[in-house]
DSSP file (Angstrom, degrees, kcal/mol; ACC not computed):
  #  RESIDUE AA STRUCTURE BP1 BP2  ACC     N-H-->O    O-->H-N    N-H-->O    O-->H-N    TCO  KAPPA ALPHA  PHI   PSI    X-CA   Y-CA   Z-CA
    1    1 A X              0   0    0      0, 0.0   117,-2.1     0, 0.0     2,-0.3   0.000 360.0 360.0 360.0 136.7    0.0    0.0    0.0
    2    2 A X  E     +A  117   0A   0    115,-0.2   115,-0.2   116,-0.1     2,-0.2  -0.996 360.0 153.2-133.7 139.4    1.1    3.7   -1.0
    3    3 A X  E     -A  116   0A   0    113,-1.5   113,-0.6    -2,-0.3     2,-0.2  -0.391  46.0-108.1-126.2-174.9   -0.2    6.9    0.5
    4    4 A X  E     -A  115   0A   0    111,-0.2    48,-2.8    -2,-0.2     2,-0.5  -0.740  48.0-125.4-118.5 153.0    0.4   10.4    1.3
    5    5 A X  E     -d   52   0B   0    109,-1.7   108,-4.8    -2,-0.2     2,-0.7  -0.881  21.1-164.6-124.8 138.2    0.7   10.9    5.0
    6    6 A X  E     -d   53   0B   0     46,-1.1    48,-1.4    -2,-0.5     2,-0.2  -0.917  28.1-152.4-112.8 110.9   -1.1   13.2    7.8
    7    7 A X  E     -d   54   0B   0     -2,-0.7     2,-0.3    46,-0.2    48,-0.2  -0.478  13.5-172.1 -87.6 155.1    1.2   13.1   11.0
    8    8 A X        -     0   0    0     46,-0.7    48,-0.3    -2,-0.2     2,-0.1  -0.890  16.3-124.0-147.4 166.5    0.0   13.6   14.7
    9    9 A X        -     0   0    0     -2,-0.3     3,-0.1     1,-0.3    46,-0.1  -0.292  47.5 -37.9-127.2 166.4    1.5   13.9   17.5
   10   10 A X  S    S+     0   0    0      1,-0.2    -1,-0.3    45,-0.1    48,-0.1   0.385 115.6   7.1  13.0 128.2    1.9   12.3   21.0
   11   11 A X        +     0   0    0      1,-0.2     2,-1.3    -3,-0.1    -1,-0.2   0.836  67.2 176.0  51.8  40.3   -1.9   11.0   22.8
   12   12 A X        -     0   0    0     45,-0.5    48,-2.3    -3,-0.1     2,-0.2  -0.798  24.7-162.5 -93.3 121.9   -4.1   11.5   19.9
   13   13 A X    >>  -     0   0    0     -2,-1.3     4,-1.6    47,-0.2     3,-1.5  -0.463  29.7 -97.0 -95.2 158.4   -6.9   10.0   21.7
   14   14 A X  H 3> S+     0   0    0     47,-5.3     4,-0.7    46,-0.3    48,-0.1   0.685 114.8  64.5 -51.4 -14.7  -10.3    8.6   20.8
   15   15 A X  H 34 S+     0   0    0     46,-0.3    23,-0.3     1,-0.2    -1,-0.2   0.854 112.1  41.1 -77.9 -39.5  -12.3   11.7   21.4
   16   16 A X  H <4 S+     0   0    0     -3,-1.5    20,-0.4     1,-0.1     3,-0.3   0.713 102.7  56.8 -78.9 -11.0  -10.4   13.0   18.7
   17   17 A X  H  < S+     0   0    0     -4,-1.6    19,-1.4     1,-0.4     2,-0.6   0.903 137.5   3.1 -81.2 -38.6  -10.1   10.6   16.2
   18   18 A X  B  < S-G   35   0C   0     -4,-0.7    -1,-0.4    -5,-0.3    17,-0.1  -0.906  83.5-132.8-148.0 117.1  -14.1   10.7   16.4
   19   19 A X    >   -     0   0    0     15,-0.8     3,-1.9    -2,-0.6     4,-0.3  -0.302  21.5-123.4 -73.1 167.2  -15.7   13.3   18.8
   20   20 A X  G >  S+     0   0    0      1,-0.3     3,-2.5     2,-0.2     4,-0.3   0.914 106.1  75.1 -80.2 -23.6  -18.7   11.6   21.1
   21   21 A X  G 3  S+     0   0    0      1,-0.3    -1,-0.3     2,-0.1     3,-0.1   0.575  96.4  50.7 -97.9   6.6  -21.2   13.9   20.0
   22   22 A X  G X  S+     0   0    0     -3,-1.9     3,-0.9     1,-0.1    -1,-0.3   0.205  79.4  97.6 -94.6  19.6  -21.2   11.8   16.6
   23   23 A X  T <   +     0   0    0     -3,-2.5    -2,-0.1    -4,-0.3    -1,-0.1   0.666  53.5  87.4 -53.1 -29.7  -21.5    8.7   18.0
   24   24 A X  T 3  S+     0   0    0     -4,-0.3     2,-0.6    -3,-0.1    -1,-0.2   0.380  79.5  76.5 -38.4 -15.5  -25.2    8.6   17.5
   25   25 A X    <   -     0   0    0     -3,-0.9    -3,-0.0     1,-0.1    -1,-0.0  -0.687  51.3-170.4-108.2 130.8  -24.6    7.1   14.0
   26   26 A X        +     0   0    0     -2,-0.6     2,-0.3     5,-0.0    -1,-0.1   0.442  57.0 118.1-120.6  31.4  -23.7    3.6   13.3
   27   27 A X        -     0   0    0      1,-0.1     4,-0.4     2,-0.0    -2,-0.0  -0.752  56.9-153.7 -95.1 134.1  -23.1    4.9    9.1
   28   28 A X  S  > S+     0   0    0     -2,-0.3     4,-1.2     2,-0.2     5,-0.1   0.304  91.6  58.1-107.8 -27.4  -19.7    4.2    8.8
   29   29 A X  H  > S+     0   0    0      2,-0.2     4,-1.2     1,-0.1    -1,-0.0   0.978 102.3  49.7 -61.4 -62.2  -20.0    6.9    6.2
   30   30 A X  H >> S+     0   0    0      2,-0.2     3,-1.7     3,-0.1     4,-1.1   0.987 104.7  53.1 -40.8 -80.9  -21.2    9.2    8.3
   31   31 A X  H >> S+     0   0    0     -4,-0.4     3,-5.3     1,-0.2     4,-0.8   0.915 108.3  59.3 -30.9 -90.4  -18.4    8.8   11.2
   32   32 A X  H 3< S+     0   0    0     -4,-1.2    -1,-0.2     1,-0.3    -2,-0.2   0.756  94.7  57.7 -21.8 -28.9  -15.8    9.3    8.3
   33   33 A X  H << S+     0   0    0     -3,-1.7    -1,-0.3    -4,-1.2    -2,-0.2   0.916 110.7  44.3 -72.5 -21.2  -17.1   12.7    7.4
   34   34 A X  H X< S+     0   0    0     -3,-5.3     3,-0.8    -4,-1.1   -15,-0.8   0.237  86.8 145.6-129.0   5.2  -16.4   13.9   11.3
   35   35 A X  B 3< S-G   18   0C   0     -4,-0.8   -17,-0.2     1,-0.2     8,-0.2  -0.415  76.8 -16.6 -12.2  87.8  -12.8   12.1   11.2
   36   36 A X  T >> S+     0   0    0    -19,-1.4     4,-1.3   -20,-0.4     3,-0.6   0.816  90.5 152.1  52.4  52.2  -10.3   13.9   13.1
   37   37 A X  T <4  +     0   0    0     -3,-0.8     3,-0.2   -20,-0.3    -2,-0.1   0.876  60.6  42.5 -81.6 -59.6  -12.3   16.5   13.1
   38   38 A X  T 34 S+     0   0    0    -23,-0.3    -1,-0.2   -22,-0.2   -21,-0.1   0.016 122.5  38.1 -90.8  34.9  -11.3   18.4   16.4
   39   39 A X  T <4 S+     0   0    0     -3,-0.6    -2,-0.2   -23,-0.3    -1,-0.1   0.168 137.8  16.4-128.6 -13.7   -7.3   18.0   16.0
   40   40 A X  S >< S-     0   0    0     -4,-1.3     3,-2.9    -3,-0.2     4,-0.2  -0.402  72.5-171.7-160.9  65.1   -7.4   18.6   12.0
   41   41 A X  T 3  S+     0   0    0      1,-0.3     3,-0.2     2,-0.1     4,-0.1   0.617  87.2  46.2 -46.8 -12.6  -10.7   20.2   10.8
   42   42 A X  T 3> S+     0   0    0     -6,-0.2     4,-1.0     1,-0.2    -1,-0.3   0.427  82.1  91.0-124.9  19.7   -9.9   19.7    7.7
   43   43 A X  T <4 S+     0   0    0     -3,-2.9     4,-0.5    -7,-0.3    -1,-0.2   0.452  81.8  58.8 -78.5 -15.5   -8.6   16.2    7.4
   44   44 A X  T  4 S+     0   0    0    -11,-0.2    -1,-0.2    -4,-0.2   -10,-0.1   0.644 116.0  42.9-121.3 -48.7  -12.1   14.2    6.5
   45   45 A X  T  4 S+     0   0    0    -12,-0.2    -2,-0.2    -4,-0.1    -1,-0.1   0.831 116.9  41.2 -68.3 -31.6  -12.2   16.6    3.5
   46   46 A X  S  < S+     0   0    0     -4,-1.0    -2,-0.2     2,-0.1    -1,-0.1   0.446  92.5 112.9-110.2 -20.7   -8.6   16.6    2.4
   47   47 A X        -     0   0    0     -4,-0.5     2,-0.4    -5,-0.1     3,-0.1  -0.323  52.5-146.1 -50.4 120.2   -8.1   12.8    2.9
   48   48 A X    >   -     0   0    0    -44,-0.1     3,-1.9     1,-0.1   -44,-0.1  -0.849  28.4-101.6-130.2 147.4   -7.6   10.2    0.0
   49   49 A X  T 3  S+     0   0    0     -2,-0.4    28,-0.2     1,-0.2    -1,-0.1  -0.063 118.5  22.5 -36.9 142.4   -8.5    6.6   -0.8
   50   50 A X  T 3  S+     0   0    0     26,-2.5    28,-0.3    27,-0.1    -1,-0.2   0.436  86.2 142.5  95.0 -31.6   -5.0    5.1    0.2
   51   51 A X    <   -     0   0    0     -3,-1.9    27,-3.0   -48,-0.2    28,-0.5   0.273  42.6-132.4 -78.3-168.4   -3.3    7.8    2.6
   52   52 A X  E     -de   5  79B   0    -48,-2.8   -46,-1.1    25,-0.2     2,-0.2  -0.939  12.9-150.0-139.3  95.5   -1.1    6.8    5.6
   53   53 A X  E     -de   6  80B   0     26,-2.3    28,-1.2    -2,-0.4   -46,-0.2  -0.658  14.3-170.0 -76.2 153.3   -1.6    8.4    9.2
   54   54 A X  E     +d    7   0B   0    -48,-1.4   -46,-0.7    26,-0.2    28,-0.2  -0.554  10.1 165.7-160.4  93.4    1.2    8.6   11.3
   55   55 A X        -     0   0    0      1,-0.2    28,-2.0   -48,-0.2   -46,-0.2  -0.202  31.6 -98.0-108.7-171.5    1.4    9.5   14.7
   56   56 A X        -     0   0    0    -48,-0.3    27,-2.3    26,-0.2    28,-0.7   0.453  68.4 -39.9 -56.5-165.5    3.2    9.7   18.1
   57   57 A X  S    S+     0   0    0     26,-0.2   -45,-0.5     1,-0.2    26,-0.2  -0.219 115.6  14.7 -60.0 167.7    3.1    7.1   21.5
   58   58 A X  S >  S-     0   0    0      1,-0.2     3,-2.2   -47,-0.1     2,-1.8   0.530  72.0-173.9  33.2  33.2   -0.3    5.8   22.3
   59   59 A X  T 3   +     0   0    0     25,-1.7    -1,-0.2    -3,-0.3   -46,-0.2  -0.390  70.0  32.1 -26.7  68.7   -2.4    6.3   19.8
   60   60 A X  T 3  S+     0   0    0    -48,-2.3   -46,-0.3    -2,-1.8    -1,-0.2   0.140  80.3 160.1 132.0 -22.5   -5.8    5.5   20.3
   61   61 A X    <   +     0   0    0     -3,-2.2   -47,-5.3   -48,-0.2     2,-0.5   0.319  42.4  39.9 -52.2 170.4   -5.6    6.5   24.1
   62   62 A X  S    S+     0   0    0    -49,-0.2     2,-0.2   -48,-0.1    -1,-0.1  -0.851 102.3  13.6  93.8-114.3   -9.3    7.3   26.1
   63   63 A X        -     0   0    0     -2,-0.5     2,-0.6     1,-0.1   -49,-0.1  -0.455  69.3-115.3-102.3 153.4  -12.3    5.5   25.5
   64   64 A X        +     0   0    0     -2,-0.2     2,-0.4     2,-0.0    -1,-0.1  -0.010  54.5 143.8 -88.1  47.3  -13.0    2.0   23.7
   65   65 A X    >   -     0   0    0     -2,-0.6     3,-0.6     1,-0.2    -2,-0.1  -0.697  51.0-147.9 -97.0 163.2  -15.0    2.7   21.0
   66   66 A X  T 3> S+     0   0    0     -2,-0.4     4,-1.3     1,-0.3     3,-0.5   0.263  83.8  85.6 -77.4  -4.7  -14.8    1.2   18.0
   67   67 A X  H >> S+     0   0    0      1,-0.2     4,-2.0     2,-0.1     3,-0.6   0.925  77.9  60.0 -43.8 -52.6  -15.7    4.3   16.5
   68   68 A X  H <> S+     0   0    0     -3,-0.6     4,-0.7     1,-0.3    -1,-0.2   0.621 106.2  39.2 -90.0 -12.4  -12.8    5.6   16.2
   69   69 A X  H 3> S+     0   0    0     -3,-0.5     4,-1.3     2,-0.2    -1,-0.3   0.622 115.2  58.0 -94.8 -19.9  -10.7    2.9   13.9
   70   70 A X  H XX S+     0   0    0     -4,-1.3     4,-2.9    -3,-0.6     3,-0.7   0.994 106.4  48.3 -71.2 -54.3  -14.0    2.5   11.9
   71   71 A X  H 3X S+     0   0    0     -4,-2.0     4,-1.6     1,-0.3    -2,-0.2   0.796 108.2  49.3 -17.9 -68.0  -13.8    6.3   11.2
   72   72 A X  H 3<>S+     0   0    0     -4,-0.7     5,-0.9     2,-0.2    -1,-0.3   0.797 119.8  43.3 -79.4 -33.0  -10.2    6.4   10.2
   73   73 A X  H X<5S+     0   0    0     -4,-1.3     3,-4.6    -3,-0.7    -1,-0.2   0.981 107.1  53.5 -47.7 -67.8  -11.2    3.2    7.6
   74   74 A X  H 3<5S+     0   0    0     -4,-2.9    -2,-0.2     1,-0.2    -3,-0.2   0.730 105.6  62.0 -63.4 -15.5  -14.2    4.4    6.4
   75   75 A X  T 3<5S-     0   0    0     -4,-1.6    -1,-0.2    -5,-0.4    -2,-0.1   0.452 119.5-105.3 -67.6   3.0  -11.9    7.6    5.5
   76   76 A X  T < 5 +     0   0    0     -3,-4.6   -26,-2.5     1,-0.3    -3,-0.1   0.221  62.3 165.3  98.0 -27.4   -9.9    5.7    3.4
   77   77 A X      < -     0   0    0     -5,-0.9    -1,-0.3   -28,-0.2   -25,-0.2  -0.126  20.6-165.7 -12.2 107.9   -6.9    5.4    5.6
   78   78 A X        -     0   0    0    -27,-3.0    21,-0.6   -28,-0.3     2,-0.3   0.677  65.2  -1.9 -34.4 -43.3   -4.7    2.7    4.4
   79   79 A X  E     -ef  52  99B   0    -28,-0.5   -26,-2.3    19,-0.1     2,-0.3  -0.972  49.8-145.0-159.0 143.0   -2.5    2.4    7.4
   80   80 A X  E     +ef  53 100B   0     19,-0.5    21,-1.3    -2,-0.3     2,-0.3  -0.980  22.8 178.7-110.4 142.9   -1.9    3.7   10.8
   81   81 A X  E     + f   0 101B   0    -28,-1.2     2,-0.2    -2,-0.3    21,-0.2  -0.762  15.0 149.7-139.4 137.3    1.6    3.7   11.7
   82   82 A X  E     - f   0 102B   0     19,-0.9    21,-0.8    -2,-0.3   -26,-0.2  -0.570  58.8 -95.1-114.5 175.0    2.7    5.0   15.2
   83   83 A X  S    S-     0   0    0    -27,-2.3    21,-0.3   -28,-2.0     2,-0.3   0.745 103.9 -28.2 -66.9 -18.5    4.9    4.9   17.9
   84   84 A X        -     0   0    0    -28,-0.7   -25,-1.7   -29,-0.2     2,-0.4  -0.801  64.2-135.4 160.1 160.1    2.8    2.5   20.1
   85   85 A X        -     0   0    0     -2,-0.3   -25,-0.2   -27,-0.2   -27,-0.1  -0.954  33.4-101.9-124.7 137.6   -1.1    2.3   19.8
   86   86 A X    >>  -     0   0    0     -2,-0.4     4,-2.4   -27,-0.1     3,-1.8  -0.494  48.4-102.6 -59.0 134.6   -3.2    2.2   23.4
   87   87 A X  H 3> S+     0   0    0      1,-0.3     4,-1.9     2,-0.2     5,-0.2   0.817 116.5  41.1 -15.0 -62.9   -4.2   -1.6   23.8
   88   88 A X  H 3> S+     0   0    0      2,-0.2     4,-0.7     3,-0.2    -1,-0.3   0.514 104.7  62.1 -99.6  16.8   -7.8   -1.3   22.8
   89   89 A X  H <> S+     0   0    0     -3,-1.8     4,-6.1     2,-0.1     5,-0.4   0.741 107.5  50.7 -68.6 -73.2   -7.3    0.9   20.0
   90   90 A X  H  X S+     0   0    0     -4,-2.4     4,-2.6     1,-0.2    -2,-0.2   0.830 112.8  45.8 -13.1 -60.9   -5.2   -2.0   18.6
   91   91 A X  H  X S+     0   0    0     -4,-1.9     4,-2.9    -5,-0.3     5,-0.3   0.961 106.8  51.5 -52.5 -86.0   -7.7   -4.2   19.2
   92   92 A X  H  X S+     0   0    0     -4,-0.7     4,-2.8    -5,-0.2    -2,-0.2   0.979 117.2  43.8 -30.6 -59.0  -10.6   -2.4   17.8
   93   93 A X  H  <>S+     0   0    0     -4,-6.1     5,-3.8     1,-0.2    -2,-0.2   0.938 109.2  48.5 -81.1 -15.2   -8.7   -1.8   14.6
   94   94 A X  H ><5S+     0   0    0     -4,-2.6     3,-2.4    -5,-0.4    58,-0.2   0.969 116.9  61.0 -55.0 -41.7   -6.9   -5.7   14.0
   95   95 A X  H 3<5S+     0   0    0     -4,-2.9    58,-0.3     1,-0.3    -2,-0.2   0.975 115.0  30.1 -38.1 -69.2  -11.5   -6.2   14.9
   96   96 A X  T 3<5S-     0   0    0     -4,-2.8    -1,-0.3    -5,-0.3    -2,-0.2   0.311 116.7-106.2 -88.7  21.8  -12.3   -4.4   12.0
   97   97 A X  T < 5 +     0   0    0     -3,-2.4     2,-0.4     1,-0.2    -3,-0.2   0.853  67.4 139.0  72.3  45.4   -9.8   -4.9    9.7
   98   98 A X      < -     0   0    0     -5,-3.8    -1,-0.2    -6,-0.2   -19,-0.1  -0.995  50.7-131.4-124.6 128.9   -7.9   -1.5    9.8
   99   99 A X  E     +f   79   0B   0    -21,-0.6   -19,-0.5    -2,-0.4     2,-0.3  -0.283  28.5 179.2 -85.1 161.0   -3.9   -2.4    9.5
  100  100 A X  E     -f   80   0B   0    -21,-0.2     2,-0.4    -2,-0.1   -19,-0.2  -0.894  10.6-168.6-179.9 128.2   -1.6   -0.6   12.1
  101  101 A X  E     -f   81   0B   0    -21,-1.3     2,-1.0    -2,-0.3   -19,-0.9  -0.987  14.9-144.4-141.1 117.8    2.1   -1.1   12.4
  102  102 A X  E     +f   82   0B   0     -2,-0.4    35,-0.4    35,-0.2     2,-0.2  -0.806  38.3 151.9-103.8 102.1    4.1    0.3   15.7
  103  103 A X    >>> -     0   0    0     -2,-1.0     4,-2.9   -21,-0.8     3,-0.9  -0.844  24.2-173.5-133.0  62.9    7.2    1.4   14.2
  104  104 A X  H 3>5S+     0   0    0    -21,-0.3     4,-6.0     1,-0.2     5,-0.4   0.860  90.9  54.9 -34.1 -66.5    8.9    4.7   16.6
  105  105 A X  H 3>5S+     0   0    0      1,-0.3     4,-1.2     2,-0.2    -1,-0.2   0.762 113.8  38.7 -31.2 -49.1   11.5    5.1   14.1
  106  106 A X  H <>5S+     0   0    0     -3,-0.9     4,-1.7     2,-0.2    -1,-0.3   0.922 112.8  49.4 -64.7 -43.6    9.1    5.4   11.4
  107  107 A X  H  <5S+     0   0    0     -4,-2.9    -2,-0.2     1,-0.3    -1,-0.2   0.951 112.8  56.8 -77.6 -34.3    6.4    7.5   13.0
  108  108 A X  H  <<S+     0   0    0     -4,-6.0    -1,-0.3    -5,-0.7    -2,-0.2   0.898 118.6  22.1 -91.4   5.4    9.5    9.9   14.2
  109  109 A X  H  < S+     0   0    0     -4,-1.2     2,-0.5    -5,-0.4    -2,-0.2   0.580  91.4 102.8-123.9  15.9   11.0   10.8   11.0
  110  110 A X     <  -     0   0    0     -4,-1.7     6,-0.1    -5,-0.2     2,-0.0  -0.760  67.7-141.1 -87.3 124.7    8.6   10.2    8.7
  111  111 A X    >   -     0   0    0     -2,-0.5     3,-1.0     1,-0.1     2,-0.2  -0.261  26.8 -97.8 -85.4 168.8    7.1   14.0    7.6
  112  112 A X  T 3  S+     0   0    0      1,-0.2  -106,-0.2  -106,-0.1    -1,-0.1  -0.578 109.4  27.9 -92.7-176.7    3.6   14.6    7.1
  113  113 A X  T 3  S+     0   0    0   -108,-4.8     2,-0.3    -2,-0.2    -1,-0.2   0.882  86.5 135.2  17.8  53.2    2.6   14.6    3.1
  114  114 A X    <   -     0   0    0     -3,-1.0  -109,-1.7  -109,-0.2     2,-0.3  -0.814  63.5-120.0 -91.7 165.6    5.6   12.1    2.2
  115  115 A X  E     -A    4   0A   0     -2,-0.3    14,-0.7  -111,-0.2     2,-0.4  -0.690  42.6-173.1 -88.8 134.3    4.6    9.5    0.0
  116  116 A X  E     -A    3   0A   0   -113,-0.6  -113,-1.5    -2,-0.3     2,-0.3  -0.997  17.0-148.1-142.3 160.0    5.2    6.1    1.9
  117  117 A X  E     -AB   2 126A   0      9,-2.6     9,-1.4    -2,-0.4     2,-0.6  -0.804  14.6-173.0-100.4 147.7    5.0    2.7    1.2
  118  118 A X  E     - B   0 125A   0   -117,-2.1     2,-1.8    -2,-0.3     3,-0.4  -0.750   9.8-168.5-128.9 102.5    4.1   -0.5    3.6
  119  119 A X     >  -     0   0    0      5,-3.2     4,-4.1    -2,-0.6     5,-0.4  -0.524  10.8-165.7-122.7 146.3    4.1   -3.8    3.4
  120  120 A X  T  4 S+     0   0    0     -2,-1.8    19,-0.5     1,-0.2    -1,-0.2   0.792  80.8  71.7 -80.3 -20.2    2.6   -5.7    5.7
  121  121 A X  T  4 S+     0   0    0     -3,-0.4    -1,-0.2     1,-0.2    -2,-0.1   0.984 124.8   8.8 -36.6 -68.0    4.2   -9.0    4.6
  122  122 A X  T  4 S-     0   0    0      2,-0.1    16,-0.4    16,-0.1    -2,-0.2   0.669  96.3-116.8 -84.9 -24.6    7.1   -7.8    5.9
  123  123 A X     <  +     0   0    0     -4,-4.1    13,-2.0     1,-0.2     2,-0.2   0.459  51.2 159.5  82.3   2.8    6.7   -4.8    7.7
  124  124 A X  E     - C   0 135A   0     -5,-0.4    -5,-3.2    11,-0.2     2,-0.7  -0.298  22.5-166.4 -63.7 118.1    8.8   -2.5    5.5
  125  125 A X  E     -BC 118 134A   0      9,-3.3     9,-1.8    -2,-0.2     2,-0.4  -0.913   9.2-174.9 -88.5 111.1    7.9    0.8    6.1
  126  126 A X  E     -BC 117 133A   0     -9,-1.4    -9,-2.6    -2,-0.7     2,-1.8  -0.901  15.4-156.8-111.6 130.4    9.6    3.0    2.9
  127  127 A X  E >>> - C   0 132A   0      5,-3.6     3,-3.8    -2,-0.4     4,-2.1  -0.579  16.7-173.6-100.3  96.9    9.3    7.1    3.1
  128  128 A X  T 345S+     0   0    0     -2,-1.8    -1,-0.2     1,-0.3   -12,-0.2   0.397  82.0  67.2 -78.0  24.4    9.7    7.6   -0.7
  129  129 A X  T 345S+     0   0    0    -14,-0.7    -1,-0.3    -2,-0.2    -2,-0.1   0.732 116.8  23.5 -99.5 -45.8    9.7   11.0   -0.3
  130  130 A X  T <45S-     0   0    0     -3,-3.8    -2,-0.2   -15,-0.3     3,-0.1   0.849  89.8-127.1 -93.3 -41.1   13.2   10.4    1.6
  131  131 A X  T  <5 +     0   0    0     -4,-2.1     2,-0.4     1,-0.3    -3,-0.1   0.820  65.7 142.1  82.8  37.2   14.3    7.4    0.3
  132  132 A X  E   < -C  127   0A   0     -5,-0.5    -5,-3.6   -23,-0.0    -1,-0.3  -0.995  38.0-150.4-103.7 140.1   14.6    6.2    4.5
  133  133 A X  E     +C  126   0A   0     -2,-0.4     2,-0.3    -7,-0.2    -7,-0.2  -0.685  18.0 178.8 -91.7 145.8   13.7    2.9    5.0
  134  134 A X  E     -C  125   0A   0     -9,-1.8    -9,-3.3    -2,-0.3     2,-0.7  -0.956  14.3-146.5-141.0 154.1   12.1    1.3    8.4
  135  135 A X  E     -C  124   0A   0     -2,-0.3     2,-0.3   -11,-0.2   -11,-0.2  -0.902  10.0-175.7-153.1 155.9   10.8   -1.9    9.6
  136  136 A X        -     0   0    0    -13,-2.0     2,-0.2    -2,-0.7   -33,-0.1  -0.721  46.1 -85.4-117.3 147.0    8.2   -2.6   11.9
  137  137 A X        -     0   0    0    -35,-0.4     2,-0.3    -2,-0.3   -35,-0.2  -0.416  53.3-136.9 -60.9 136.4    7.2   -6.2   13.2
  138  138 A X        -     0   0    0    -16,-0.4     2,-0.2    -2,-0.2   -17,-0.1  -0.719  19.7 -95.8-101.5 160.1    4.9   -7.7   10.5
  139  139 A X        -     0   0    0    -19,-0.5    -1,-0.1    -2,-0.3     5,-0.1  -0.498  38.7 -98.3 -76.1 130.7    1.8   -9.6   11.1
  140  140 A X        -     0   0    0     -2,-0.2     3,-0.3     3,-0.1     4,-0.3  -0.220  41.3-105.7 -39.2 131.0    1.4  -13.5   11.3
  141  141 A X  S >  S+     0   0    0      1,-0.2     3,-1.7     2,-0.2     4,-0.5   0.784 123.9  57.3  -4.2 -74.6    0.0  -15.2    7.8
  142  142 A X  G >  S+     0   0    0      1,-0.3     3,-4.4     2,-0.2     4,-0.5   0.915 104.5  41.6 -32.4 -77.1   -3.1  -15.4   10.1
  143  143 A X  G 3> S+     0   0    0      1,-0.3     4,-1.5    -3,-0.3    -1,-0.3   0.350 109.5  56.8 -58.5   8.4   -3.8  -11.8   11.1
  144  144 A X  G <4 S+     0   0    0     -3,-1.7     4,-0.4    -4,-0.3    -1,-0.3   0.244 106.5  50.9-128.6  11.1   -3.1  -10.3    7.7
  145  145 A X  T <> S+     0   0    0     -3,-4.4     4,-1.0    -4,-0.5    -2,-0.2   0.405 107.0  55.2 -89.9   0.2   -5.9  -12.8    6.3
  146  146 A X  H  >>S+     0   0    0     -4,-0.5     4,-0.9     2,-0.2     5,-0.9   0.875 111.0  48.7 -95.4 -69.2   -8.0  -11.2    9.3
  147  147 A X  H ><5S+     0   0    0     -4,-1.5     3,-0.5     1,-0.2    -3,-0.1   0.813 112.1  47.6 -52.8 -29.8   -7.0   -7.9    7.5
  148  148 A X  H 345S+     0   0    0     -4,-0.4    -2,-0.2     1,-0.2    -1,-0.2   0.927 101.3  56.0 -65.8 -42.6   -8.0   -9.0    4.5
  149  149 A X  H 3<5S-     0   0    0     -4,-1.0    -1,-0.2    -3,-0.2    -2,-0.2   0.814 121.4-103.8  17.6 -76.2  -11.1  -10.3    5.1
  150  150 A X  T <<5S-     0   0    0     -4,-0.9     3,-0.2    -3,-0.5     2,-0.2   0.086  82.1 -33.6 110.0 -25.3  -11.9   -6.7    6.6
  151  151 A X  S >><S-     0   0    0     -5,-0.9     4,-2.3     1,-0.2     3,-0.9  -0.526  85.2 -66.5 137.1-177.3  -11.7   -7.8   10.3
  152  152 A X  H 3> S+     0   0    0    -58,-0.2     4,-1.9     1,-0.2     5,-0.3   0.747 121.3  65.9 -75.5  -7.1  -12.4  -10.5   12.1
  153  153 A X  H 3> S+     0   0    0    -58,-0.3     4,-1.8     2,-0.2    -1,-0.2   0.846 111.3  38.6 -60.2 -31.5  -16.1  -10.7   11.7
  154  154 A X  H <> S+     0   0    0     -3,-0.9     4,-1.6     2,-0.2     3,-0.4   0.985 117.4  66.0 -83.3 -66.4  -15.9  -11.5    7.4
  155  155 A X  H  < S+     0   0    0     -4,-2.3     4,-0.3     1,-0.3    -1,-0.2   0.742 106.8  31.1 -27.8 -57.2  -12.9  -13.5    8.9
  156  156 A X  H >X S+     0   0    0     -4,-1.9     3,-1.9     1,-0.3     4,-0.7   0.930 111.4  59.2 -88.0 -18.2  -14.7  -15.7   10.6
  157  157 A X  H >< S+     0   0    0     -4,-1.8     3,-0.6    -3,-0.4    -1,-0.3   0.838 108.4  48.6 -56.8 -28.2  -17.6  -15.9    8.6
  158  158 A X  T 3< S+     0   0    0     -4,-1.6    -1,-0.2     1,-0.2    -2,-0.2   0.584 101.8  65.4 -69.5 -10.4  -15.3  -17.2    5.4
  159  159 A X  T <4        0   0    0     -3,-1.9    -1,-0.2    -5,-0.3    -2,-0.2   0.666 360.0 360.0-109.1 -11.8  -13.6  -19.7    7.6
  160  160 A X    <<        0   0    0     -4,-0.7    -1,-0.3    -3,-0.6    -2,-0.1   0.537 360.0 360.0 -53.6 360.0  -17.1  -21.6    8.0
């Protein structure tokens, strides 16, 4: 997968990634439009099939909805990769099929709008904007047929 990438910083938490007071919806469409809405107002709008986020430590921190990785999907978001992701952010997005690679190296020198590349095979992070290379642990043969899928619910339903 190749993107363009929108960096964040440190603690971008679930309130931000999707603010509560659109919670009300369970339109995946919907959620997207209000995508990092109160850290980057203009991110939902500016956002391309394909792109790459890339933030700081903990990622994900604050509440456990599942809002908040469907959001960043249903935006188009290829990839998260950060410095470390809070537990049930992690969680929520391997659930729903949203790929996420905790890479420090990457997520600190990687600018925002470089082009980077990922594969998840491997975990080769490339910022082709720099020509620096990174690598991040890649996911077991299982879990990256749980991302393909789409998460695990399509997962398990194919495996009947």
């Amino acid at each position: 997968m190749t993107g363009t990438t929108f960096k964040y910083a440190d603690n971008v938490d679930t309130d931000v990634i999707i603010p509560a007071r659109y919670l009300n919806t369970p339109d995946a469409r919907e959620l997207a439009v209000h995508c990092m809405e109160d850290i980057d107002p203009s991110f939902a709008k500016r956002v391309r099939p394909g792109d790459i986020i890339v933030a700081g430590r903990n990622f994900g921190c604050g509440s456990s909805r599942e809002h908040a990785p469907i959001s960043i999907k249903a935006c188009g978001v290829s990839c998260v990769i950060a410095a470390s992701f809070a537990r049930i952010f992690y969680r929520n997005a391997l659930n729903i099929g949203l790929p996420i690679l905790e890479c420090p190296e990457a997520a600190s020198a990687i600018a925002a709008g470089d082009r980077v590349s990922v594969d998840l095979g491997t975990g080769e992070i490339a910022d082709d904007t720099t020509g620096r290379r990174f690598k991040a642990e890649p996911f077991p043969p299982f879990m990256q047929e749980l991302i393909k899928a789409g998460g695990l619910a399509e997962y398990l339903r194919r495996a009947k």
